[in-house]
DRENSESE-576455 format. One record per residue (C-alpha): residue in three letters; chain; z negated, y, x negated. Coordinates in pm, 1 decimal. Layout:
BEGIN
- ALA/A/Z/Y/X
...
//
This chain:
BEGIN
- UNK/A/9332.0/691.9/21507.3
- UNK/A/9384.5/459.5/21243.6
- UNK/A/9034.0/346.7/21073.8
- UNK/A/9004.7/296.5/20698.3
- UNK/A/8874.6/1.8/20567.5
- UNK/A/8759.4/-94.0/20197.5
- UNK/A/9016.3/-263.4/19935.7
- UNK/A/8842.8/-281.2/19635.5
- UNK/A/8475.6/-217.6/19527.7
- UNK/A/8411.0/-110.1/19158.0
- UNK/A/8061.8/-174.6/18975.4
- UNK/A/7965.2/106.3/18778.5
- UNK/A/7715.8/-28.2/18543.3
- UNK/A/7511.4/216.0/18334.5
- UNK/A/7545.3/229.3/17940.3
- UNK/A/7409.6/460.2/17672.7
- UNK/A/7620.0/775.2/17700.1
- UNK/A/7796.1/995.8/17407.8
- UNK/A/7562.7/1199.2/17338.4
- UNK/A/7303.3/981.6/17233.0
- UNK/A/6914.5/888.7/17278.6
- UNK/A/6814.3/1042.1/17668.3
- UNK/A/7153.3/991.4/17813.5
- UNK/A/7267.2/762.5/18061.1
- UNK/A/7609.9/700.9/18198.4
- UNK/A/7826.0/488.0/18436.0
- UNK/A/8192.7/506.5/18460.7
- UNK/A/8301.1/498.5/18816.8
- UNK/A/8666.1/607.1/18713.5
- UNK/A/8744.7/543.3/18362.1
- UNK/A/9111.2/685.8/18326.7
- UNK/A/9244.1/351.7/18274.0
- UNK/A/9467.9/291.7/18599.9
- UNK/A/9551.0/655.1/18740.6
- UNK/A/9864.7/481.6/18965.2
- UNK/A/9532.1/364.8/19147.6
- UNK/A/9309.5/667.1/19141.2
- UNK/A/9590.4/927.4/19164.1
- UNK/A/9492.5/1242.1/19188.4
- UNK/A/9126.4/1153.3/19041.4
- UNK/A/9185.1/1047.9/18643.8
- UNK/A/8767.4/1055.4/18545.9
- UNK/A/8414.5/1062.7/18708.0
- UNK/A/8119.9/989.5/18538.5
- UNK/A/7722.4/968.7/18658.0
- UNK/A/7559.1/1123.5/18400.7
- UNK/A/7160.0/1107.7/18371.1
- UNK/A/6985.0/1274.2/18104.8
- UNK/A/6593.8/1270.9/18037.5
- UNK/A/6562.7/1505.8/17699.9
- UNK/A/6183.9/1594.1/17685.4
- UNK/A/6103.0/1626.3/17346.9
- UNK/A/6448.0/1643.3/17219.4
- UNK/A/6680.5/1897.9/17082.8
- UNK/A/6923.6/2052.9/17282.8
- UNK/A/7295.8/1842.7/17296.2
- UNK/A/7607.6/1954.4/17363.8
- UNK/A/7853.4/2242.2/17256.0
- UNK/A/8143.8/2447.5/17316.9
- UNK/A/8451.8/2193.4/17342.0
- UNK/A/8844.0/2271.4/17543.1
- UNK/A/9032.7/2101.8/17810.4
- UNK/A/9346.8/2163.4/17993.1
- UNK/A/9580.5/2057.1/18240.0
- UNK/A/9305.2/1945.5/18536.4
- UNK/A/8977.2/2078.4/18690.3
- UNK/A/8627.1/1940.6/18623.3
- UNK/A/8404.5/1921.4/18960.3
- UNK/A/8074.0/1871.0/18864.5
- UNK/A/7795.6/1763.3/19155.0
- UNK/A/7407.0/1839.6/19050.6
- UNK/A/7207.2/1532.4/19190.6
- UNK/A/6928.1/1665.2/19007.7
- UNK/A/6868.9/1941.3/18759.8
- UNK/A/6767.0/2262.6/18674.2
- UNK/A/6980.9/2349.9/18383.3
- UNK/A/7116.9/2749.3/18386.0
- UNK/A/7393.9/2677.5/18627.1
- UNK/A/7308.7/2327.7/18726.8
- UNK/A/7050.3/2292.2/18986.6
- UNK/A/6968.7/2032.1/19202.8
- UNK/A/7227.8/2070.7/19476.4
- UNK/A/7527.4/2310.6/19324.0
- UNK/A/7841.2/2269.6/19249.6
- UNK/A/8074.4/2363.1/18994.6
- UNK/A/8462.3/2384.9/18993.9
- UNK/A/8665.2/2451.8/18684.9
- UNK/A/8990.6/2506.2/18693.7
- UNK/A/9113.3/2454.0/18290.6
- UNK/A/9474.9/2474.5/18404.5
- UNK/A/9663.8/2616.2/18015.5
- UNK/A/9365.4/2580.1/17822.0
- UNK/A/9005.4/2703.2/17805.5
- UNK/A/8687.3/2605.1/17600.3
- UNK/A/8337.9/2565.9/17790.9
- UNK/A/7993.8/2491.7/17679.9
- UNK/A/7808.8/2258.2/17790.7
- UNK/A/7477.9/2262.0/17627.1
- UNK/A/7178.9/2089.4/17767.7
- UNK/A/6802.5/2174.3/17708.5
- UNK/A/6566.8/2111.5/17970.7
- UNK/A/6276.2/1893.6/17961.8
- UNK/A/6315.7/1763.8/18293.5
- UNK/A/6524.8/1525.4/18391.3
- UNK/A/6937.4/1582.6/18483.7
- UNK/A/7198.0/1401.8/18682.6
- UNK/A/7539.9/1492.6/18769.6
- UNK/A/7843.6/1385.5/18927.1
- UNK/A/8161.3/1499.6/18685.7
- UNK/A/8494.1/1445.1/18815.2
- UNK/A/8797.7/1546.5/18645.0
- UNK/A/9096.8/1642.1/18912.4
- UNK/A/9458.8/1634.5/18807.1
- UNK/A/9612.6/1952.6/18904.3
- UNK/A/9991.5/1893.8/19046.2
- UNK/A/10220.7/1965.6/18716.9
- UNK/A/10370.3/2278.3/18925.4
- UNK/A/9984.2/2384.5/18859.6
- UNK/A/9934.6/2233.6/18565.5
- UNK/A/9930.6/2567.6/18366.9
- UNK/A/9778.8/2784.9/18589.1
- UNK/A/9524.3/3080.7/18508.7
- UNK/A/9191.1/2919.3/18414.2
- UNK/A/8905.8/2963.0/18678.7
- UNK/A/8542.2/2919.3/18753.3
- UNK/A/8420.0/2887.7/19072.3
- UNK/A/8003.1/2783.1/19171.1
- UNK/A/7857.0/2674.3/19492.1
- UNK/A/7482.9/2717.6/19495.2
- UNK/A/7267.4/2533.4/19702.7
- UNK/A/7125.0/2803.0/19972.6
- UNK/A/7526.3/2839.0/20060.1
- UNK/A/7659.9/2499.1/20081.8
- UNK/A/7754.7/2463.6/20436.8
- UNK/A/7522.7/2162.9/20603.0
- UNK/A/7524.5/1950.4/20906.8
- UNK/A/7174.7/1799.9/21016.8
- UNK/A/7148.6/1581.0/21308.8
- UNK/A/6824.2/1307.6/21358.0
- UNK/A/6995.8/1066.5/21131.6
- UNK/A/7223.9/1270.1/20905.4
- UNK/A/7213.8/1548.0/20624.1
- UNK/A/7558.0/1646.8/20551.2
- UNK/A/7677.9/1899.8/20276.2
- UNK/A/8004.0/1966.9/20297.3
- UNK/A/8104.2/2075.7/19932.6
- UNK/A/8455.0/2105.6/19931.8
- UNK/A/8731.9/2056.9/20270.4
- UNK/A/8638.9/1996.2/20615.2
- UNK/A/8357.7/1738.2/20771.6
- UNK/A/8281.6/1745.3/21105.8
- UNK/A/8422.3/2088.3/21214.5
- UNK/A/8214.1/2240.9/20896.6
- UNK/A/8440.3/2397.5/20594.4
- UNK/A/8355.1/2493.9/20224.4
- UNK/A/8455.2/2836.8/20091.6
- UNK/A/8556.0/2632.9/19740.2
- UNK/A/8918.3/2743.2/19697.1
- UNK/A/9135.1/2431.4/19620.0
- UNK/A/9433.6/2377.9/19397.5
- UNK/A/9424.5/2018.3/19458.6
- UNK/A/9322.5/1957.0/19817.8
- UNK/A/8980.3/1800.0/19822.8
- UNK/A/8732.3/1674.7/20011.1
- UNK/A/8356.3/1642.2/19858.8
- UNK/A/8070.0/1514.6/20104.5
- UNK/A/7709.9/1433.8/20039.9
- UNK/A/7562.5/1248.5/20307.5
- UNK/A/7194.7/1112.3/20345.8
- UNK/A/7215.4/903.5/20615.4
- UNK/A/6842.7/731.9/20782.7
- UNK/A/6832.8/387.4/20885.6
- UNK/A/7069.6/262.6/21168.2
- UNK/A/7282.2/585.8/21124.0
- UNK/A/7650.4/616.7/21164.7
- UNK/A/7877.5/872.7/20981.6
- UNK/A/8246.2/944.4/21078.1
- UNK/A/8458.9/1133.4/20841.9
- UNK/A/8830.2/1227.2/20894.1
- UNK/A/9111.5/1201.4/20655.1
- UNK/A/9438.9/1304.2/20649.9
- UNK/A/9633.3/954.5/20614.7
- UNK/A/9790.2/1029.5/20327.2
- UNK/A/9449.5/1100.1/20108.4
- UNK/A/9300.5/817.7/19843.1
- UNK/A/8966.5/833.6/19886.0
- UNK/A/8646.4/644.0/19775.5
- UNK/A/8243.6/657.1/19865.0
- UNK/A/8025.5/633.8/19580.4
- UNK/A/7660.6/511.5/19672.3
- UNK/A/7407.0/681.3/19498.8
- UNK/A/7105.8/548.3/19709.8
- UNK/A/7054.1/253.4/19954.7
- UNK/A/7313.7/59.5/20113.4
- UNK/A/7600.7/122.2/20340.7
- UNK/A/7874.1/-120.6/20510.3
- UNK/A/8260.2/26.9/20569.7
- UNK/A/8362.4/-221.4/20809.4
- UNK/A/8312.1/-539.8/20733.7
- UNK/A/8187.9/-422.7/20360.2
- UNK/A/7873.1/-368.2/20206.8
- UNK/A/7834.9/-166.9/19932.2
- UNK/A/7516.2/-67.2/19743.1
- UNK/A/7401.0/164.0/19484.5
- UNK/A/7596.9/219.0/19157.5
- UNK/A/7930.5/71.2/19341.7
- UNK/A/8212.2/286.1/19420.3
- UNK/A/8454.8/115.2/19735.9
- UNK/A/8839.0/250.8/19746.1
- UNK/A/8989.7/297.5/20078.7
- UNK/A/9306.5/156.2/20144.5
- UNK/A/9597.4/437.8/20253.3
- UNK/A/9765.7/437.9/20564.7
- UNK/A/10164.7/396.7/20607.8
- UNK/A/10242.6/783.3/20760.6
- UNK/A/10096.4/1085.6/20755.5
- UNK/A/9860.1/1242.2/21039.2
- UNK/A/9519.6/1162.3/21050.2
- UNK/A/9269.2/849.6/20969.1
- UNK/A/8915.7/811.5/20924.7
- UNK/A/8627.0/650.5/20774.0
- UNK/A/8355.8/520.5/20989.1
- UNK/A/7995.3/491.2/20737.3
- UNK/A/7675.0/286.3/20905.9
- UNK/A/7370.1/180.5/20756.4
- UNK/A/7137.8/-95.0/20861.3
- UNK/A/6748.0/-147.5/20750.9
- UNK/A/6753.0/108.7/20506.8
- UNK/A/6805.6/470.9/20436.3
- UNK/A/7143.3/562.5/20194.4
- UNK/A/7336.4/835.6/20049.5
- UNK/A/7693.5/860.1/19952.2
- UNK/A/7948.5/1129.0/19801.4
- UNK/A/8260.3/1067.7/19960.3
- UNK/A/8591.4/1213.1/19785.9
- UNK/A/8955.5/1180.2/19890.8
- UNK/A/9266.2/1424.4/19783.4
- UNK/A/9583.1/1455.3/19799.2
- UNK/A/9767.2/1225.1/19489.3
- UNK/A/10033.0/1393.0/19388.1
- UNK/A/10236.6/1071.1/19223.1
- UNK/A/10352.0/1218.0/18929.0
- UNK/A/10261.2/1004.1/18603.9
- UNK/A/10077.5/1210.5/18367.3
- UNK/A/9972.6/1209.1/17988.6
- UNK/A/9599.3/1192.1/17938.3
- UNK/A/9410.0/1216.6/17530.6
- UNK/A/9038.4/1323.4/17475.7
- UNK/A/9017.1/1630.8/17630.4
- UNK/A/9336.1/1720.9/17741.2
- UNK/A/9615.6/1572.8/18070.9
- UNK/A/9968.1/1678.5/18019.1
- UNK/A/10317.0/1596.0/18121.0
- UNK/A/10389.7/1451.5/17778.3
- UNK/A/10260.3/1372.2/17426.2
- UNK/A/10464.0/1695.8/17317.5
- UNK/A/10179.7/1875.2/17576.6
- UNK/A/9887.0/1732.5/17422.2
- UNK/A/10010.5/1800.3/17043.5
- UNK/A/10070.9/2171.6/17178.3
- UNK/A/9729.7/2217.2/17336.8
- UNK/A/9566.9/2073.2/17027.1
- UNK/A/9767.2/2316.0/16796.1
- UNK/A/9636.8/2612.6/17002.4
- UNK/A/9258.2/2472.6/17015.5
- UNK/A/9243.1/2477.0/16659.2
- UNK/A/9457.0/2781.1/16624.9
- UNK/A/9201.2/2977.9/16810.6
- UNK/A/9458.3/3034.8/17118.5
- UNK/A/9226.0/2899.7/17390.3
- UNK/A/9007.1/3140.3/17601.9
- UNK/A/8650.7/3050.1/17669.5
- UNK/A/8548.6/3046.9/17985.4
- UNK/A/8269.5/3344.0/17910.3
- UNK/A/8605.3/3520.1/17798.9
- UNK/A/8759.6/3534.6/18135.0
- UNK/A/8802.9/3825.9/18384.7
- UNK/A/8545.4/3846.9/18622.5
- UNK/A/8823.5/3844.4/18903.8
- UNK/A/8826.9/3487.3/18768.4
- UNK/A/8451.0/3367.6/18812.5
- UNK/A/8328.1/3319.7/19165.7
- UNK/A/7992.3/3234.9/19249.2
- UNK/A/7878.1/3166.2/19615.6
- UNK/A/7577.2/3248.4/19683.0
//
């Protein structure tokens, strides 16, 4: 089986975020090579400490793409430590995303092209809580298997854009082995700790791409550490290598998309997602 090696490792260095005093962000994807990235367009680490402060946020729309948020840490209405969230804004849908507590919050928010023959699907909701995710412990390793396959363990998320999500604490001198269908980009993000790929080392805040296989079939990505203890979130999907029209909010096939999905935002055409049917919403629990 062919192994995977690192090709390029990305700093994600943290800067004041948009929403102003108590927020934190880094960039590990920042929209501005998706030929790269393909089928990931955006993820952002986002820590928040608000004691004190009023509540940020508000109702806002997207379309064309699903947001995957991760909880690191939190315990925020829906986001709590350990959950996951899967929106599917597909034609168009407003969310809220107002933020209150006085404890501390840090997510992983990655925004997923959907392929443009899903583009303008039905919008959906989907949530993964904690007690539910579906976890492999060994001595050295704590896996949660979020979304796709690891080890013989499988998510119940249903997938528009094939995915796979792992979190992985890994002890010192431990060794994680995660396979990937060849034709998958993928990356490991290090949120704790250091790892090596190979011949690599990568460390917290640093984000190392994979390089893609010639052929389809099977690969895999081999994870060790060394005098320390580490955890990762590993991602890799399918790209679907279709260029794609990204502004604010909204991913389309063209500008004349985004104009049109703007129009019906402020036209009062978009659903919110409180709106939709409950056939829609899925929470695992």
């Amino acid at each position: 089986m062919y192994t995977r090696t690192i090709v390029q490792l990305v700093e994600s260095p943290l800067h004041r975020g948009f929403l102003g005093e108590g927020h934190v962000a880094a960039a590990v994807i920042n929209a501005t090579d998706f030929f790269q990235t393909d089928p990931f367009i955006l993820l952002m680490d986002d820590r928040l400490d608000l004691a004190g402060r009023p509540p940020v946020g508000g109702p806002h729309p997207h379309a064309g793409f699903e947001t995957v948020t991760l909880v690191l840490k939190g315990d925020e209405h829906d986001w709590i430590t350990g959950s996951l969230e899967l929106m599917t804004a597909g034609k168009g849908i407003i969310h809220s995303e107002t933020i209150s507590v006085d404890s501390s919050l840090r997510i992983l928010q990655l925004w997923l092209v959907l392929a443009p023959e899903k583009r303008w699907i039905e919008p959906a909701w989907q949530q993964l809580l904690p007690s539910v995710v579906p976890t492999i412990k060994t001595a050295q390793l704590d896996i949660r298997v979020y979304s796709g396959n690891s080890n013989g363990v499988s998510s119940p998320l249903r997938n528009n854009t094939p995915l796979i999500l792992v979190d992985v604490m890994m002890e010192q001198g431990a060794s994680f082995t995660q396979i990937l269908p060849a034709a998958y980009n993928a990356f490991v993000y290090v949120i704790e700790g250091h790892i090596s790929v190979g011949e690599t080392s990568i460390g917290a805040g640093q984000a190392g791409w994979l390089n893609i296989p010639a052929g389809r079939g099977d690969s895999e990505i081999i994870i060790n550490t060394a005098g320390q203890e580490a955890r990762i979130v590993l991602y890799a999907a399918e790209p679907h290598h279709v260029p794609v029209v990204n502004h604010g909010p909204f991913i389309g096939d063209s500008q004349e998309d985004i104009a049109r999905l703007y129009k019906e935002y402020r036209e009062g055409h978009l659903p919110h997602l409180n709106e939709l049917p409950e056939s829609s919403k899925i929470v695992y629990k």
